[in-house]
C-alpha positions in Angstrom: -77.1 -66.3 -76.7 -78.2 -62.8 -75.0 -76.5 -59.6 -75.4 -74.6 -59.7 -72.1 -73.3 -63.1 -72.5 -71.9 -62.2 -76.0 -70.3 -59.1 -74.6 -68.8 -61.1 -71.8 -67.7 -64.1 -74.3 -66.0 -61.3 -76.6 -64.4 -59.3 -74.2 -63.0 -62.6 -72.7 -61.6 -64.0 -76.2 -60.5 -60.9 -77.9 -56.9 -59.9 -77.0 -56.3 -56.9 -74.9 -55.1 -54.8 -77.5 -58.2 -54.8 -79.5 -61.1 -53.1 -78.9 -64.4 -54.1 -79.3 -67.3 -51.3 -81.0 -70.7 -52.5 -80.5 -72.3 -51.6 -83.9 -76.3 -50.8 -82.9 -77.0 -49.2 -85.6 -81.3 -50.0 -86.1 -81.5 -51.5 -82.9 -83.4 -49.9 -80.0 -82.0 -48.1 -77.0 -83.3 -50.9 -75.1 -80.7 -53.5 -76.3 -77.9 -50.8 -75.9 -78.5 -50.5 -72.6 -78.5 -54.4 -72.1 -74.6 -54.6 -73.7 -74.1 -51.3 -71.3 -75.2 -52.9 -68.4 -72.5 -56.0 -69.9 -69.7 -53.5 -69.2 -69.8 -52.5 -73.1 -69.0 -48.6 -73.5 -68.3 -47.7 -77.1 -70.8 -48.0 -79.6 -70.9 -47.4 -83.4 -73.8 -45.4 -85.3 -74.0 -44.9 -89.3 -77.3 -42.3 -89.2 -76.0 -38.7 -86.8 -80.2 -38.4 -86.1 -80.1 -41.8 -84.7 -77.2 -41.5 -82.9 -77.7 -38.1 -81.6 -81.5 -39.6 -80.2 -79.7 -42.3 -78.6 -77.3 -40.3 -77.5 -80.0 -37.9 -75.5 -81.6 -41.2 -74.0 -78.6 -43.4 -72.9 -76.1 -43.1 -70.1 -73.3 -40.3 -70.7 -70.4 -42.2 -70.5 -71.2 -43.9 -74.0 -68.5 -43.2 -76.2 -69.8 -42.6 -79.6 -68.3 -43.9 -82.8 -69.7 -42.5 -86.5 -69.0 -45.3 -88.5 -71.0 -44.0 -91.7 -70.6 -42.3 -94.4 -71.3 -38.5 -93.1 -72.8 -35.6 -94.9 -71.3 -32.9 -94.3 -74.5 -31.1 -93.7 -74.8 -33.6 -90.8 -71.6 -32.8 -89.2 -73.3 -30.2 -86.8 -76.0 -32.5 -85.2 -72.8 -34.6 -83.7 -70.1 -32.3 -83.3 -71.0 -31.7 -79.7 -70.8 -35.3 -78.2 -69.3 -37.8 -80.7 -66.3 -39.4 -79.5 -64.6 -40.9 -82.7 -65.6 -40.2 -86.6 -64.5 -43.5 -88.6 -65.8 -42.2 -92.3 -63.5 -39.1 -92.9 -62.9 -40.0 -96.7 -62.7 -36.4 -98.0 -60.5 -33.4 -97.4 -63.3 -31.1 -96.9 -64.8 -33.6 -94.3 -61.7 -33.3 -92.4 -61.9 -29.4 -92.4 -65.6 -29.4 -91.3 -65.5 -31.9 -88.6 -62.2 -29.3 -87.6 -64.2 -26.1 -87.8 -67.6 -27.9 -86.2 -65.4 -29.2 -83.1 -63.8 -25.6 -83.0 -67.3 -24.0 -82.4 -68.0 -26.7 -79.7 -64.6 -26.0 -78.1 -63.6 -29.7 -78.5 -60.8 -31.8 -80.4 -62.7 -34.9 -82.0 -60.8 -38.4 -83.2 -61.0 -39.1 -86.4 -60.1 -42.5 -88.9 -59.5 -41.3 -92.6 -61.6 -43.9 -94.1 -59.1 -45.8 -96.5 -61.3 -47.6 -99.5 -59.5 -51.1 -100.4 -62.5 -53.1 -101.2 -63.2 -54.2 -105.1 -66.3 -52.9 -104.2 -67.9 -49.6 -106.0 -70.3 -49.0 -103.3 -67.7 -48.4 -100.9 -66.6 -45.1 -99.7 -62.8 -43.7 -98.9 -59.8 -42.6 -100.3 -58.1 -44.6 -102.7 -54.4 -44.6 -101.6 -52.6 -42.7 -104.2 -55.4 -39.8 -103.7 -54.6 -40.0 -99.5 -51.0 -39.9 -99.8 -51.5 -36.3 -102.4 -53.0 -34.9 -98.8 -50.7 -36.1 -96.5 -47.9 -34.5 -98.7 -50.0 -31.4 -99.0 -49.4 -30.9 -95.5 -53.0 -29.5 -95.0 -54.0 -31.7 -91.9 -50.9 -29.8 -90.2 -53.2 -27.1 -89.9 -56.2 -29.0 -87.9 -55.8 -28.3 -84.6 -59.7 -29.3 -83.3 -59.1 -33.1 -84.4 -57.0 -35.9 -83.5 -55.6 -37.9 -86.4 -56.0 -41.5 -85.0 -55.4 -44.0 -87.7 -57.5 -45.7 -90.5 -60.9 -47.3 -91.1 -61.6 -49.9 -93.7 -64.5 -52.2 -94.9 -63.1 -55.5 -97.3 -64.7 -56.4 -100.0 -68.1 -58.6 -99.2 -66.7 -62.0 -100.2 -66.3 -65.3 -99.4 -62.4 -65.3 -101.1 -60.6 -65.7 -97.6 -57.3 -64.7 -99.4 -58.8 -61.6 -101.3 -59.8 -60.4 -97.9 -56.3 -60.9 -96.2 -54.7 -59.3 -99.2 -57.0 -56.4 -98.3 -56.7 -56.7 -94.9 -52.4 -56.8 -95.4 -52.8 -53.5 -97.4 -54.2 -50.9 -95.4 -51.8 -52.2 -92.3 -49.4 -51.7 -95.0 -50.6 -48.1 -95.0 -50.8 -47.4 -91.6 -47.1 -48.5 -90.7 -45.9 -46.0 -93.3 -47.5 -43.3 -91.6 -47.2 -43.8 -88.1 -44.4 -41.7 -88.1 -45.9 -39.1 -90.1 -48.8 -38.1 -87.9 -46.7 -39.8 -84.5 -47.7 -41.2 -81.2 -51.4 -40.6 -81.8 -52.2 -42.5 -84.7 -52.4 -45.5 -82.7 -55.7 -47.1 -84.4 -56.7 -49.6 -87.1 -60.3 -50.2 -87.1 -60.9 -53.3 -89.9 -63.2 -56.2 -88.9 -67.0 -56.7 -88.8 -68.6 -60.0 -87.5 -68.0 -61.6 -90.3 -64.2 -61.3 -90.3 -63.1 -59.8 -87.5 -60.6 -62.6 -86.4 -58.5 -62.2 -89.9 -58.6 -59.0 -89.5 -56.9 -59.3 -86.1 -54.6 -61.9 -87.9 -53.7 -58.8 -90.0 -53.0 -56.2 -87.2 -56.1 -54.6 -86.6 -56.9 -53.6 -83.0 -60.5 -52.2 -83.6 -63.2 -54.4 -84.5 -66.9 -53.3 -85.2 -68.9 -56.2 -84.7 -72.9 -55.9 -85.1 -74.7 -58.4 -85.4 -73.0 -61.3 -83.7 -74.3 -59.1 -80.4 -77.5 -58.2 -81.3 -78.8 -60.1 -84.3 -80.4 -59.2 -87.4 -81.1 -55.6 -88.0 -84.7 -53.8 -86.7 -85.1 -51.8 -89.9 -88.6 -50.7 -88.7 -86.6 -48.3 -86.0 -87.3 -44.8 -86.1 -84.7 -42.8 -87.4 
């Protein structure tokens, strides 16, 4: 199946309340523009050099998602363009991304990244550690992001209940403290290709899907 009829096919079978981030992470500007020309607009990145070279090739009205873990050293190179940045998992990534958009005169969304996978290699906050900064009252002094909601990756299984019970948690989360940061935090990005219709199942309404569109990875892309 081609890029444009997958787009087309997703759009058409994922419920309006979700949307769909075309992870292109490794693959070539070429086969961005091909979902672009599908009507696709937001796509996801996990390298700021890659993104910000595909950023300076393709059309304008891309909107931008860092879905990697981000150096803060690296914070800079996308500070002026990037529309959402999924892995906040630190307090002093929060304040950096805050100061960087500040310089740029902007106000950039963010996603703490929550971790609930088993999973070691996964980044995040565990929950007892995020809920310590929320009652810090720090991110009240932000003004240069927008709190959005939460980012998650389950653990890589093939236990359909583990990943549910997952899944369950961080919406668990995120209903606790929609009141806290109010009417903005209005996003739960959980689901890749490989579970993105649980994840739906379990309230999410952002789904990163990668390589359903546009196959196996192209590792030999320059960075």
């Amino acid at each position: 199946m081609s890029i444009e009829s997958t787009i087309k096919d997703l759009v058409n079978t994922l419920p309006n309340s979700v949307e769909l981030i075309a992870i292109s992470k490794t693959h070539p500007a070429e086969a961005i523009q091909e979902a672009y020309n599908a009507g696709q607009r937001s796509f996801g990145e996990n390298r700021p050099q890659e993104l910000k070279r595909k950023w300076e090739e393709l059309p304008k009205d891309i909107k931008w998602h860092m879905i990697g873990h981000l150096q803060t050293n690296k914070v800079r190179m996308i500070a002026n363009f990037v529309d959402f940045i999924h892995s906040v998992d630190s307090q002093r990534v929060i304040e950096l991304i805050n100061s960087e958009a500040a310089r740029v005169d902007r106000v950039i969304n963010i996603l703490f990244e929550i971790k609930i996978a088993q999973e070691d290699s996964k980044h995040g906050w565990n929950i007892d550690e995020f809920n310590t900064f929320v009652e810090s009252g720090e991110w009240r002094k932000l003004k240069n992001v927008s709190i959005r909601g939460f980012m998650s990756v389950a653990t890589y299984s093939d236990d359909q209940n583990q990943i549910e019970r997952e899944f369950l948690t961080l919406n668990k989360l995120f209903l606790q403290h929609k009141e806290t940061f109010g009417s903005n935090f209005d996003t739960l990005s959980m689901g890749m290709t490989s579970d993105y219709e649980l994840a739906i199942e379990c309230g999410s309404n952002m789904v990163r899907i990668g390589s359903l569109i546009f196959g196996n990875r192209d590792y030999n892309i320059k960075k």
